[in-house]
N, C-alpha and C positions, 0 to 999 in steps of 0.2 A: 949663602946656601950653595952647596955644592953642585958642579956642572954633571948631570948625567947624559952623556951621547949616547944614542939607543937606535939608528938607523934601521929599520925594519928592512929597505929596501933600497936599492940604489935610487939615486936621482942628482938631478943636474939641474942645479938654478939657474931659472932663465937671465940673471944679473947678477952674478956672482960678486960678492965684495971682498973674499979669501978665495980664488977660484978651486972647487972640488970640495970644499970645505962644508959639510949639512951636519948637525947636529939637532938632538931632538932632547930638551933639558925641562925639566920642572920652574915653576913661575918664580919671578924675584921683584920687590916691590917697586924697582925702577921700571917694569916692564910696561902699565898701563899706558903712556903718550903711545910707543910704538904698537901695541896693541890695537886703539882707536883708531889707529893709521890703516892695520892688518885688516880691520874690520870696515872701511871706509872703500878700499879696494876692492871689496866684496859686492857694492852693492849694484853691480848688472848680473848678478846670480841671484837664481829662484830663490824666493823665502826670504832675502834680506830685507829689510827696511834702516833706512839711516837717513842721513849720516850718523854717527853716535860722537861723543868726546871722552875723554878719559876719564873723568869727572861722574857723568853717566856708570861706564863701565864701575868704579869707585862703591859706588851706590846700588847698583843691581845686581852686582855679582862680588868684588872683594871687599868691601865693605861687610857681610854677611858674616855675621858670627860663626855661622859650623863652615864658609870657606876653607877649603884644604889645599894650601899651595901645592901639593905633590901630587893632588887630582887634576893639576891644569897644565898642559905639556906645549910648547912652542917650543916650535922648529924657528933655526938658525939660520943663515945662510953668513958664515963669518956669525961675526956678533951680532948682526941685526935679525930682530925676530920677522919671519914672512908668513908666519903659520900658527894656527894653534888650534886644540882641542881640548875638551873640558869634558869631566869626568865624576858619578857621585854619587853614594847611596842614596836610595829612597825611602820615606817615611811608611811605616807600617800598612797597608794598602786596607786593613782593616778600621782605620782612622785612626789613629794614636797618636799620640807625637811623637812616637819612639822612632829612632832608624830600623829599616831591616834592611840586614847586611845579605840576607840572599835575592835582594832585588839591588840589581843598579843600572846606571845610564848614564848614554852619553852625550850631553845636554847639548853641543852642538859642537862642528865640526866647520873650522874658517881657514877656508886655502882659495885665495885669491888663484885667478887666472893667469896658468904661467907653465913652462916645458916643464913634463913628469909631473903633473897635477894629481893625477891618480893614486899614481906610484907615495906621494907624499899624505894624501886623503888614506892612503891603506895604513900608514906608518902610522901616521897620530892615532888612527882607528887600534892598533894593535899596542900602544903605549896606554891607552882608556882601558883595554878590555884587561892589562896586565892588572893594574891600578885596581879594579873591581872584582877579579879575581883572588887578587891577594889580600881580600877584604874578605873573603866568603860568600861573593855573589855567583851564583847558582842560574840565575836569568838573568840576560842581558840584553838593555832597549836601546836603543837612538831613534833620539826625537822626543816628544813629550807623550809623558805615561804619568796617571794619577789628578787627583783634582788641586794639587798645590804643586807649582811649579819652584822647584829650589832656587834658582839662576834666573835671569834673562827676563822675567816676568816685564812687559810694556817695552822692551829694547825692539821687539818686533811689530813694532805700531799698533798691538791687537790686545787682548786682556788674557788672552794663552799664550805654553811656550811654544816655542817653535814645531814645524814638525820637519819631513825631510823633504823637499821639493824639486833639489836639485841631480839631476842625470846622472852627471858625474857620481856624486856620492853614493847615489841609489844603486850604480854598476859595481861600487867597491862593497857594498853589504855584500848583494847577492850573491858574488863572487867567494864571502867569506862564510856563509854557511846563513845568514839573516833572512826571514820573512815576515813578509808584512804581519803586524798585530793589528791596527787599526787603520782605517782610512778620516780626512778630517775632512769636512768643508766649512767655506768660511759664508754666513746669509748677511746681507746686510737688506735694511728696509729704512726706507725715507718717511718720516716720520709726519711731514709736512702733506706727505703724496698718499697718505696710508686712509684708504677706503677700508670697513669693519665687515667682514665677510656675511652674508643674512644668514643664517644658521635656527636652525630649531631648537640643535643640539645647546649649541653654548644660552639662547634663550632659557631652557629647562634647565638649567645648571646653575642659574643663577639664584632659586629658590631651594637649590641643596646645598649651598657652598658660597661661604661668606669669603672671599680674598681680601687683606690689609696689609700693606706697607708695615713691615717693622724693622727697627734698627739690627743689621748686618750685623752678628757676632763669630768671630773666628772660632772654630772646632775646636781647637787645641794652639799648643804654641808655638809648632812649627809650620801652621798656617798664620798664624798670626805675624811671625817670621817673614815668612816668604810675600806677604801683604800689604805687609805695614803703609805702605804711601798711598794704599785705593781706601776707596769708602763705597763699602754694601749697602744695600736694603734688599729687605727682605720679604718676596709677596708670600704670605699664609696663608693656603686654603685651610677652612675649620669646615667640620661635616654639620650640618644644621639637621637637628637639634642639640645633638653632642657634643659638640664644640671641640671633635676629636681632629688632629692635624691632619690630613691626607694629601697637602702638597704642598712644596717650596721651591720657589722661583726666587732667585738671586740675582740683580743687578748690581753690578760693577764700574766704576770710572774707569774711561781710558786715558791715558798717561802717560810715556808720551800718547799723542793723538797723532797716525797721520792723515785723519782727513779733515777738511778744511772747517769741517762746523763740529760742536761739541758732540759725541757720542758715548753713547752708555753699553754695555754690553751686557748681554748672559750670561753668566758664569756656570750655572745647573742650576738643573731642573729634577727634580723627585716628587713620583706619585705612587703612592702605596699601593699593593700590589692588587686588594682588590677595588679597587677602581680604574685597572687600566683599561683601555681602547674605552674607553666613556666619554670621551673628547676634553676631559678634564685638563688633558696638558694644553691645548690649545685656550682652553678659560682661564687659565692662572696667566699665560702669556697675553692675551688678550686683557686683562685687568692690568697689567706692567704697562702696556703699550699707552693703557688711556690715563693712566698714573702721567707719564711720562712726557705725554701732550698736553695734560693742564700743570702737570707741575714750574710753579713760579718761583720757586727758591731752594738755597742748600745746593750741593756739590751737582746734583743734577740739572739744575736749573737752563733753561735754555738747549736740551737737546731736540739734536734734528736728525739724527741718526742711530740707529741698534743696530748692533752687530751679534752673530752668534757663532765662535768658531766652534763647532761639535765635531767629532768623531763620530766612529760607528755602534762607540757602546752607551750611544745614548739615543736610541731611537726614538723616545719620546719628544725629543728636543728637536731633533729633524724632523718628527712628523707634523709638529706647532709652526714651527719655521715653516714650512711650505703648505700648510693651510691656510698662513697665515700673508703667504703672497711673500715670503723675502724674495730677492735677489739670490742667486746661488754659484758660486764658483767654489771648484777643485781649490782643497787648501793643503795635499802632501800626506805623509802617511809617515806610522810609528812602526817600527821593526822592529824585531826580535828572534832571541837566539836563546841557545844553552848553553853556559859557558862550561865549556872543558880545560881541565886542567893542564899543561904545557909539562910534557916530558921532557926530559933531558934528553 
């Protein structure tokens, strides 16, 4: 594969191994060992979780069928890679499996701590936006946007992909035209410690609305894709007497795990529209949660922990979550722009 050097900006490596020498080139298959390496340096920066191995990266990222080596750009310092950003259409936002090429993102952005870190976070940042511009993308994110994550899916200890949490990067967006699209938080609840709130509402809810466990099926094939190593189930509220669907809660494996006992997570939550503020989202969650303490076998077996990393376009999921007593910490934020076309 041919070397492209594409310097957006000056900069000076803090350990230069050609001194003066940066170059910013598209991926090649010997890359993943120093890659895992690139990524391992990272992890006193917000939002990492690791360590990772190259084996890992293999698997969640170029192992992936629609991977496009010429959407992934590491920076050089001499021959050795110290840097890198990744780059990628997204699936039809209407659920399809299809790409739509006027949506894209840039799944993440990995520049270890080191002189001109900014300067190098702008470079890779403007080598992504070329890449998805000369695709026909029209809007452009970094961080995670959509409900099937193409990349990284469990590299980040959580059952979502990343979003942006770190300073540094967050000063090189805003600098280049980016504003927040969404904010995330991450709930977790101790499953061992979890008191059922006394409620009237969820009471009366229970002689309208049957919830059951059913087996997880992917939408289409580019969730099924992006998936493949988790195992769903799926809570179904049915309207009683009707038997009409009115909500779906989805539990997910987490994989890697980093916390120390088994955990399951949220993945979404849907409640049709006229039953909303009915406390319905907090019932279908609440039916997961007691699933989840008596369940004695199958992939879930044994958890002691739910996680729910949501954004802010999911309000019914944050409003379950905190009636429902999670835990609550800042988990970063999804940005967005308009991509314009690059004059001569």
């Amino acid at each position: 594969m041919p070397q492209h050097c594409q310097p957006s900006c000056a900069f000076t490596p803090s350990s230069p191994s050609v001194p003066g020498v940066m170059c910013i080139r598209s991926f090649r298959n010997s890359d993943p060992p120093a890659l895992a390496e690139t990524w391992n340096r990272c992890q006193n920066l917000p939002g990492f979780f690791g360590p990772v191995t190259y084996q890992q990266l293999e698997q969640f990222v170029f192992g992936k069928s629609y991977f496009d080596p010429n959407s992934f750009f590491v920076a050089c310092d001499g021959s050795t890679p110290i840097a890198f950003a990744h780059a990628c259409l997204l699936p039809a936002f209407g659920g399809g499996a299809a790409l739509d090429s006027s949506h894209g993102t840039v799944c993440l952005i990995a520049v270890p701590e080191q002189v001109g870190r900014e300067c190098l976070v702008e470079a890779l940042l403007r080598n992504c936006e070329d890449y998805l511009r000369n695709r026909g993308a029209e809007r452009l994110y970094v961080g995670e946007v959509g409900p099937w994550p193409p990349f990284y899916y469990g590299l980040f200890g959580g059952f979502r992909g990343p979003a942006v949490m770190d300073p540094g990067i967050v000063r090189v967006l805003l600098r280049n035209g980016y504003t927040s699209y969404c904010e995330h938080w991450l709930f977790r609840l101790d499953l061992t410690q979890y008191t059922a709130p006394l409620d009237d509402i969820l009471s009366g809810l229970s002689s309208r609305v049957v919830v059951q466990p059913e087996t997880g099926v992917s939408q289409n094939w580019w969730a099924a894709s992006c998936l493949a190593y988790y195992q769903d189930v799926d809570f179904v509220g049915r309207e009683i007497p009707s038997d009409r669907v009115v909500a779906r809660l989805k539990l997910r494996t987490v994989d890697p795990n980093r916390n120390p006992v088994n955990t399951a997570g949220v993945a979404s939550l849907q409640i049709t529209s006229d039953w909303g503020n009915q406390g319905l989202d907090s019932f279908v969650l609440f039916r997961a949660i007691q699933w989840l303490r008596a369940n004695d076998s199958g992939d879930f077996r044994g958890c002691r922990l739910l996680e729910a990393q949501v954004d802010s376009t999911a309000p019914a999921l944050i409003a379950a979550c905190r009636f429902h007593r999670f835990q609550e910490s800042p988990g970063g934020f999804t940005f967005c722009k308009t991509a314009r076309m690059q004059t001569a």
